[in-house]
Structure formats: structure tokens, C-alpha cells
C-alpha positions as a Markdown table, in Angstrom:
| # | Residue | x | y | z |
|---|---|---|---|---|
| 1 | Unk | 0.0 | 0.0 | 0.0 |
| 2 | Unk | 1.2 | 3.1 | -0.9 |
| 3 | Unk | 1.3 | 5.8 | 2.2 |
| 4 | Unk | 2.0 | 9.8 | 1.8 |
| 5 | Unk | 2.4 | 12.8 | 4.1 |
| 6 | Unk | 2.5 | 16.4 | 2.9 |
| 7 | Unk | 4.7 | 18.9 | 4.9 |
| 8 | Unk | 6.3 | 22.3 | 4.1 |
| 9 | Unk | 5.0 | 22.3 | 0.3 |
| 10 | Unk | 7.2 | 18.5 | 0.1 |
| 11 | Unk | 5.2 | 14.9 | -0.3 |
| 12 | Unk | 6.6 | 12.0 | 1.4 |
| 13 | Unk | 5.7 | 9.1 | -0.6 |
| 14 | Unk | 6.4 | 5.5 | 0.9 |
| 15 | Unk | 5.7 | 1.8 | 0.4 |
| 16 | Unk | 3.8 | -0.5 | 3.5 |
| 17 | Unk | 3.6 | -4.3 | 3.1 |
| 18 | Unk | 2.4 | -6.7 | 6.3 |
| 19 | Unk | 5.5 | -8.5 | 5.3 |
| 20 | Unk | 8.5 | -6.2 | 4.6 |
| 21 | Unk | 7.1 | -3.3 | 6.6 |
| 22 | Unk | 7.7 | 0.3 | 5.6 |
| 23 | Unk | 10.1 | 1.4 | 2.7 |
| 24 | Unk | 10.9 | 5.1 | 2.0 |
| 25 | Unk | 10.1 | 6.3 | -1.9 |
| 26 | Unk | 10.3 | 9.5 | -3.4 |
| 27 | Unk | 10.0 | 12.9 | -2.0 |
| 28 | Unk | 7.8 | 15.1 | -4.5 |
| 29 | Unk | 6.7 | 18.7 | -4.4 |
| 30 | Unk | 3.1 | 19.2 | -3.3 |
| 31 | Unk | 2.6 | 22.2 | -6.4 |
| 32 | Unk | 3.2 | 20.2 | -9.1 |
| 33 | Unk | 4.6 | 16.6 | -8.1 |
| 34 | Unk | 8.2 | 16.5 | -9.5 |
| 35 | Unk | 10.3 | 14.7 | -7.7 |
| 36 | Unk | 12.3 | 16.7 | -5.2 |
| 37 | Unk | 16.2 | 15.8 | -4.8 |
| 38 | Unk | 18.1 | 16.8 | -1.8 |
| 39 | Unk | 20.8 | 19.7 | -3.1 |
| 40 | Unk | 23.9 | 20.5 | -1.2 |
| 41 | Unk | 26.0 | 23.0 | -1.9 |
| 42 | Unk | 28.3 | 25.3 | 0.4 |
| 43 | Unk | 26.5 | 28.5 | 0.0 |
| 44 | Unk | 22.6 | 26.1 | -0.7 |
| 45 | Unk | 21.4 | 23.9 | 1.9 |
| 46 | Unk | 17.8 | 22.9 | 0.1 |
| 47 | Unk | 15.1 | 20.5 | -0.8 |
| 48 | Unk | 14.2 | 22.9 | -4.3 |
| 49 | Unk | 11.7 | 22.3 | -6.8 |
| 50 | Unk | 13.0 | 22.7 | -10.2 |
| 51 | Unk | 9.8 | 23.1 | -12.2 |
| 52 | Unk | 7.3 | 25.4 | -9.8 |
| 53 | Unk | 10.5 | 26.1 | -7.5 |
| 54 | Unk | 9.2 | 25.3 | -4.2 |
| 55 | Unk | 11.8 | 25.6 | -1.9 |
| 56 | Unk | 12.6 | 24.3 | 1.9 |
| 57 | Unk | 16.2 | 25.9 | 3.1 |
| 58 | Unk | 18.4 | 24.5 | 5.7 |
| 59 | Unk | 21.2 | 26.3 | 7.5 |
| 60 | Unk | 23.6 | 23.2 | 7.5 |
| 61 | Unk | 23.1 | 19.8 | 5.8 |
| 62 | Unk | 22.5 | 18.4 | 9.4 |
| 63 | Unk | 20.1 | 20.5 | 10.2 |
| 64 | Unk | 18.4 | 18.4 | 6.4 |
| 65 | Unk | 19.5 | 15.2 | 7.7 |
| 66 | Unk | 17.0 | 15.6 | 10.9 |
| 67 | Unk | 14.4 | 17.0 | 8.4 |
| 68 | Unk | 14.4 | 14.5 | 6.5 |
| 69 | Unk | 14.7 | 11.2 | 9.0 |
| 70 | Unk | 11.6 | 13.4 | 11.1 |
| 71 | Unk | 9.2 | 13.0 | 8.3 |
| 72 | Unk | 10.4 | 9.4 | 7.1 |
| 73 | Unk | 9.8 | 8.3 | 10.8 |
| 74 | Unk | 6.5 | 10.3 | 10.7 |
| 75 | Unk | 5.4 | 8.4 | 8.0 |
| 76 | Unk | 6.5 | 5.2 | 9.1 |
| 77 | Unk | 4.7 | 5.7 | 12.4 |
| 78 | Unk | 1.7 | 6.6 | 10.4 |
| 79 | Unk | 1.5 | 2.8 | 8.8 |
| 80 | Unk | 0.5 | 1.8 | 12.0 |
| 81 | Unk | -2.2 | 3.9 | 13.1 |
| 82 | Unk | -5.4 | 2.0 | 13.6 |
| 83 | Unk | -7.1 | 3.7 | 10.7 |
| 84 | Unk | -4.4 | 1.8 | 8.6 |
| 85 | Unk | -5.5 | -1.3 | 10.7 |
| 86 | Unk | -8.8 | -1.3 | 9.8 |
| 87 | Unk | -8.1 | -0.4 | 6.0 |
| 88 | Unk | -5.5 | -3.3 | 5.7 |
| 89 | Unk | -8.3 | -5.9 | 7.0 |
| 90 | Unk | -10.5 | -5.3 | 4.3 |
């Protein structure tokens, strides 16, 4: 089943099997879906969107890293919420 969560203009899209559990996908910008790559550069910290250009800035590419593994986890928790129970028993 395919799982999503929208923050700061950015989609989260993951994978949830029973079996295998939760695997991260794609990142893709919440304007126009393109996919979103992570760009680090000394003087541009960013999660940008090429086509619309959505952008999330960062002050240090740690400070991306813990953006980043926050809304993976976020998402991962969300797989099992018990509305994802109930929708998985059906």
C-alpha cells in the first residue's frame, strides 16, 4: 500500500507491506509533483523544486539530515495507526 504525508509544500511518498514493513520512496513537491532531490552545496542547503520552485532551506546539511529522517519516521509511524489497521483488513 502506498502511504504519503504532505509537509512544508514537500510529499513523502512511501511503500507498507504486512511482510516487509515500511520502505521510503520519493520525495515530490506538493505544487506540481516533481520529484524533489536533496541539493547540497556550500552557499545552498535545500530541498528545491526545479519546475514550480518550491523551496525548503536549511542552515547546515544536518540540520536536512533531521528533516528528512523526522518525516520518514512520521510516516513510518503513520502505517501503523489503527485507521491503517482497519483499512488493511478489508
Amino acid at each position: 500500500m502506498q502511504i504519503s504525508r504532505d509537509a512544508e509544500g514537500l510529499r513523502f511518498i512511501g511503500e507498507w507491506d504486512p511482510e516487509s514493513g515500511f520502505v521510503a520512496g520519493d520525495i515530490r513537491c506538493v505544487g506540481c509533483g516533481r520529484r524533489i532531490e536533496p541539493h547540497v552545496d556550500s552557499r545552498d542547503i535545500s530541498l528545491v523544486c526545479t519546475v514550480c520552485g518550491t523551496k525548503k532551506n536549511f542552515w547546515a546539511e544536518a540540520e536536512m539530515q533531521v528533516f528528512l529522517a523526522e518525516n520518514w519516521s512520521r510516516l513510518r509511524q503513520a502505517c501503523t495507526h489503527p485507521t491503517v489497521a482497519i483499512h488493511r483488513s478489508l
